[in-house]
C-alpha positions as CSV (number, residue, x, y, z in Angstrom):
1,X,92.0,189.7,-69.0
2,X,93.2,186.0,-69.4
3,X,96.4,185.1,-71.6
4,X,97.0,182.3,-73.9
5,X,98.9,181.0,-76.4
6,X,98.4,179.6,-79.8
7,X,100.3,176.2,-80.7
8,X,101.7,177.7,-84.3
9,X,105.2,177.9,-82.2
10,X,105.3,174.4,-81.8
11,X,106.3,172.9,-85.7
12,X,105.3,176.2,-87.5
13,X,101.9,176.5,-89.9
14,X,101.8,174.5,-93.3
15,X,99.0,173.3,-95.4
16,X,97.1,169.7,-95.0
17,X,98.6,168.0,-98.2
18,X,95.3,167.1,-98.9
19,X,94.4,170.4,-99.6
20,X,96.9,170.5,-103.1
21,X,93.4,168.9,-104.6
22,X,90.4,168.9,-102.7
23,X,89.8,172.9,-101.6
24,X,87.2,171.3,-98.8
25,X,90.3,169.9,-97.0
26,X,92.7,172.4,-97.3
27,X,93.1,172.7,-93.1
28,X,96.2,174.8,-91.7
29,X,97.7,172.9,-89.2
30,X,101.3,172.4,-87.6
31,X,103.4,169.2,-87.9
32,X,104.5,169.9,-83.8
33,X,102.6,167.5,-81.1
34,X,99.8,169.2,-79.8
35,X,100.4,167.3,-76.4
36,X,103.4,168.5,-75.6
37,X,102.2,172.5,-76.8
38,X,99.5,172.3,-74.8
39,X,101.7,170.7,-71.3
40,X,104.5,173.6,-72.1
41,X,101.6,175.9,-72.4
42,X,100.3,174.9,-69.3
43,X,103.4,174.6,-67.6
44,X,104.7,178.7,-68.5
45,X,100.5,179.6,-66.5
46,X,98.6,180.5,-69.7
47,X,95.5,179.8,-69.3
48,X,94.1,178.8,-72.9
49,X,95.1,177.5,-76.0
50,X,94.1,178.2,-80.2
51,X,94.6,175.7,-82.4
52,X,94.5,175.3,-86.2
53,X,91.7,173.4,-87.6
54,X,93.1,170.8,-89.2
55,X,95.1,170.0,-85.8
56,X,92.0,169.8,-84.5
57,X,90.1,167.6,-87.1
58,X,93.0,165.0,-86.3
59,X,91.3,164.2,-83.4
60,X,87.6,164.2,-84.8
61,X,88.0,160.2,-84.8
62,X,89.6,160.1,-81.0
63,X,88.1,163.3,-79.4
64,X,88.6,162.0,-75.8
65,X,92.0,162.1,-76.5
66,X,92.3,165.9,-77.2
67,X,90.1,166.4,-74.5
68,X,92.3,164.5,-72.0
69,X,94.8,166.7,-73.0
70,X,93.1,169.5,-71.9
71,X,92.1,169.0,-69.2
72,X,95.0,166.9,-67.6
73,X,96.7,170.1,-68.1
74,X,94.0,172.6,-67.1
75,X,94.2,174.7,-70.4
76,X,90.8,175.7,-72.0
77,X,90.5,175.7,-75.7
78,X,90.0,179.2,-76.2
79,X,89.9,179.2,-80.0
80,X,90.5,177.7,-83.9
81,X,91.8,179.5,-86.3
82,X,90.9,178.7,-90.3
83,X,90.8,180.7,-93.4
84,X,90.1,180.4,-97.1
85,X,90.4,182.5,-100.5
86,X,87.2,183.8,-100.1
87,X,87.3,185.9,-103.7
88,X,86.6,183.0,-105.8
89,X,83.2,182.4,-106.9
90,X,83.4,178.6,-108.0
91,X,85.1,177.4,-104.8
92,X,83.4,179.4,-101.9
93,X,80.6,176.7,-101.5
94,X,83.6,173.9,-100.4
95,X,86.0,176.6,-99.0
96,X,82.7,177.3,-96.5
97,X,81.9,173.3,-96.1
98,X,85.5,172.8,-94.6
99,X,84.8,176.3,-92.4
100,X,81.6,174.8,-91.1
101,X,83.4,171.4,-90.3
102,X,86.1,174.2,-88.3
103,X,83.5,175.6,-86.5
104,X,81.6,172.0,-85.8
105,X,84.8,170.6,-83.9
106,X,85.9,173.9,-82.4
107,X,82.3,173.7,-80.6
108,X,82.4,169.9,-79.7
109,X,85.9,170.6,-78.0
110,X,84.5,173.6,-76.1
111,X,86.3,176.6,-78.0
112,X,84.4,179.8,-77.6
113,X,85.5,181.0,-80.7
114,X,86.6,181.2,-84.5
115,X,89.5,183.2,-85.6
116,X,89.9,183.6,-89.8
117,X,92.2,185.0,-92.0
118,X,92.1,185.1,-95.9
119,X,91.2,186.9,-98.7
120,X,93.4,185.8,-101.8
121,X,95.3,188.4,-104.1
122,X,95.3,188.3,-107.4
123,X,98.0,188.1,-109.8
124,X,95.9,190.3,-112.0
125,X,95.4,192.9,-109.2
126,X,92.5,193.2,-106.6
127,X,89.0,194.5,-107.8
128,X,86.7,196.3,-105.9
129,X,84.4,193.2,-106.3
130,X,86.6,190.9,-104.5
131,X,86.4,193.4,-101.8
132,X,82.4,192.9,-101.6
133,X,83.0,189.2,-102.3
134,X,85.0,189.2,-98.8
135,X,82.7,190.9,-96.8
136,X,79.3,189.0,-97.8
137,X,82.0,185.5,-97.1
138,X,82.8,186.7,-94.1
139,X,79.1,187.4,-92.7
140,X,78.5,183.9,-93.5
141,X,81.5,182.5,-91.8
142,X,79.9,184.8,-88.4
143,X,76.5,183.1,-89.5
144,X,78.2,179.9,-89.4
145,X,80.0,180.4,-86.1
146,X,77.1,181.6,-84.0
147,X,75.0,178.4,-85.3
148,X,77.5,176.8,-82.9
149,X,77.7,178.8,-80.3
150,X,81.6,181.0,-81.0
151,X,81.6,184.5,-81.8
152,X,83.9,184.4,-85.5
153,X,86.1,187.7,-86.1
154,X,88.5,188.6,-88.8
155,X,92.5,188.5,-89.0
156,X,94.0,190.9,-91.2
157,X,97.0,188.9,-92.4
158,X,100.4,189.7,-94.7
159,X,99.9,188.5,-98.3
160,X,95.8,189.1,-98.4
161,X,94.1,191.8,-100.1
162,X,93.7,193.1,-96.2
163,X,97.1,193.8,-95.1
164,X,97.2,197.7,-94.9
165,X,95.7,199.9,-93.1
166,X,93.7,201.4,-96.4
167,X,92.8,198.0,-96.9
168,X,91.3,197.4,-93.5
169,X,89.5,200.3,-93.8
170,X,88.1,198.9,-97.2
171,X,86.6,196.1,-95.3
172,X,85.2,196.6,-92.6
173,X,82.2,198.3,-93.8
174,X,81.4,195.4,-95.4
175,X,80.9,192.8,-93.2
176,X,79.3,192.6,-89.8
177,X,82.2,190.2,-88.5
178,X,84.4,191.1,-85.2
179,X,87.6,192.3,-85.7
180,X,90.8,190.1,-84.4
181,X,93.8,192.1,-84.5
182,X,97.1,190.9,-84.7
183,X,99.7,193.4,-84.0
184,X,102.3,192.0,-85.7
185,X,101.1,191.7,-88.8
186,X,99.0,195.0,-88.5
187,X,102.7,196.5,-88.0
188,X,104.6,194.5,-91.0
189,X,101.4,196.0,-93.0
190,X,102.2,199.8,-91.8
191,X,99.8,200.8,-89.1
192,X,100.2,201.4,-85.7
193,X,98.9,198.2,-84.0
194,X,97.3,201.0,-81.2
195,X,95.7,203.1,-83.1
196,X,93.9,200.5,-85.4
197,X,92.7,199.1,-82.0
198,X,91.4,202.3,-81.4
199,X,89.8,203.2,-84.2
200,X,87.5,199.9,-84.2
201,X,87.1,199.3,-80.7
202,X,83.4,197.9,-80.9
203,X,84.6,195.3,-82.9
204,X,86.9,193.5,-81.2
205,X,86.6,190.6,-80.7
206,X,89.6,188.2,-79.9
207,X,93.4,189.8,-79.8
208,X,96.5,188.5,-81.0
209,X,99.8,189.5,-79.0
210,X,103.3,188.9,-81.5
211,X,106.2,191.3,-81.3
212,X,108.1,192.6,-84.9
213,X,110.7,193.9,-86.4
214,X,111.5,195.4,-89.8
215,X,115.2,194.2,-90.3
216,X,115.5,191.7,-90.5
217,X,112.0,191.3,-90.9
218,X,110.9,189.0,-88.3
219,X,108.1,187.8,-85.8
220,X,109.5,187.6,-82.1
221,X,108.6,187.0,-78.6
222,X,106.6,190.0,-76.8
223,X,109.2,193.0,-75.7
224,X,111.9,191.8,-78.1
225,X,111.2,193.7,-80.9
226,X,110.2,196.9,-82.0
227,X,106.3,197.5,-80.9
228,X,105.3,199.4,-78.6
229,X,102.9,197.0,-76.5
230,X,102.1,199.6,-73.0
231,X,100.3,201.6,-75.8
232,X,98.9,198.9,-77.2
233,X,97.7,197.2,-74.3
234,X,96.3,200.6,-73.3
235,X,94.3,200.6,-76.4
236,X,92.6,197.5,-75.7
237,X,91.6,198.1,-72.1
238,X,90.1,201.5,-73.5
239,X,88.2,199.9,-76.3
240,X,86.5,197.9,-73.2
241,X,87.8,194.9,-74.2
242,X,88.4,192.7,-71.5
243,X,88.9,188.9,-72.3
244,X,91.6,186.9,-73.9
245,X,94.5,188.0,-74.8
246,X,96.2,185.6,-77.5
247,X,100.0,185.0,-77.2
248,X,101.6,183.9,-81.1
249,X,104.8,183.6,-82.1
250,X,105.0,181.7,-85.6
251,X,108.1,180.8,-85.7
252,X,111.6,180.3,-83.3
253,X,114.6,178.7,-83.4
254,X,115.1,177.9,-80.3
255,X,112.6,176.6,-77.5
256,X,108.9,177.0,-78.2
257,X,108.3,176.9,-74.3
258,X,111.6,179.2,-73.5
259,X,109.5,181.5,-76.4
260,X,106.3,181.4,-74.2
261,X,107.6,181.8,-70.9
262,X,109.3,185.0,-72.3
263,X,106.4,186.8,-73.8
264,X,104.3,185.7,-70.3
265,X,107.0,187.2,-68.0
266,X,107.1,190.3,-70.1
267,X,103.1,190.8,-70.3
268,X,102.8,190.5,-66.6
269,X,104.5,193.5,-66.3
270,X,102.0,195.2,-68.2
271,X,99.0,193.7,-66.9
């Protein structure tokens, strides 16, 4: 398996302003410099880097520079993460323009794959329809990725309508996309990060790595919280899994390199 590490550390996620009134540019990105992420990456041995999309559509006008980046530091980019809403009939045709333009520049930087999140809740409650309206979105996101060339999988995520277990379950007979987990958030939800890996093992299709704990809630570098990652890495070399392994941390006070190289050091011992 090859590790990497997504950029998120470096200036945390926010919205493209943008975004506030035109749903086709509403990017995630992080305000940190994605040279600098990408040279401490390096510079800790990962192998590969995800981005957000809207990092990445800041160098859709200067795409040698991004790629100079790259390879200067001999980090692939492995992946792009995007999302949308998803349940909402009248804005699903721009929220899937701005997914296509994701999965355009993920391809013409040489990413492999598309990583989304999303699915909005309510403040009326979740139907049962917005359950179906996720799925059939979330084939056409795959549709759209593998016009390009990336495999697309799904990231259950805190604050969707998939953040359970139960939930998860709800959704994934309905769409054919792969499944990313991310064992953080699969723990903040309630499950067991392993055995949600091992009841969709033909699905997998990217991984994300993030240590938790409950009190105070918080996302932390790998073997500093509370999850048990032997079991879970166990999990994923019996699902047959056997490609990246995504490093995130979303957040740190201190050192977004110090972060890295502590979550490296510690999955080496595992691996």
């Amino acid at each position: 398996m090859k590790l990497g590490y997504c950029s998120i550390t470096w200036g945390g996620v926010v919205g493209h302003p943008q975004g506030v009134t035109s749903v086709k540019d509403l990017f995630y990105m992080t305000h940190g410099s994605m040279r600098d992420a990408v040279k401490d990456i390096a510079s800790v041995g990962y192998q590969g880097v995800e981005m957000f999309d809207g990092n990445l559509a800041e160098y859709a006008e200067k795409p040698e520079e991004l790629k100079e980046i790259l390879s200067s530091s001999g980090v692939a980019l492995t992946s792009v993460y995007t999302g949308a809403n998803f349940i909402y009939a009248d804005i699903l045709p721009d929220e899937m323009h701005r997914i296509h333009r994701a999965a355009e520049l993920a391809a013409s930087f040489g990413a492999e794959r598309l990583v989304v999140g999303g699915g909005a809740r309510r403040a009326a409650g979740t139907t049962d329809e917005d359950y179906q309206r996720l799925g059939e979105a979330l084939d056409s996101v795959a549709d759209i990725a593998e016009s390009f060339g990336l495999s697309a999988s799904y990231h259950p995520h805190l604050s969707t309508i998939v953040e359970s277990p139960e939930e998860l379950d709800r959704l994934m007979p309905l769409t054919r996309i792969g499944f990313c987990p991310d064992t953080a958030h699969l723990a903040a939800g309630g499950a067991d990060p392993a055995a949600v890996i091992r009841k969709y093992p033909d699905r997998i299709q990217h991984v994300h790595l993030k240590d938790f704990q409950k009190e105070p809630f918080n996302f932390l570098p790998l073997g500093q919280g509370e999850l048990d990652f032997p079991d879970i890495i166990a999990a994923i070399r019996e699902s047959g899994y056997d490609s990246w392994l995504m490093v995130e941390l979303d957040n740190y006070d201190g050192d977004p390199r110090a972060a890295a190289e502590l979550s490296k050091k510690y999955l080496e011992k595992l691996l």
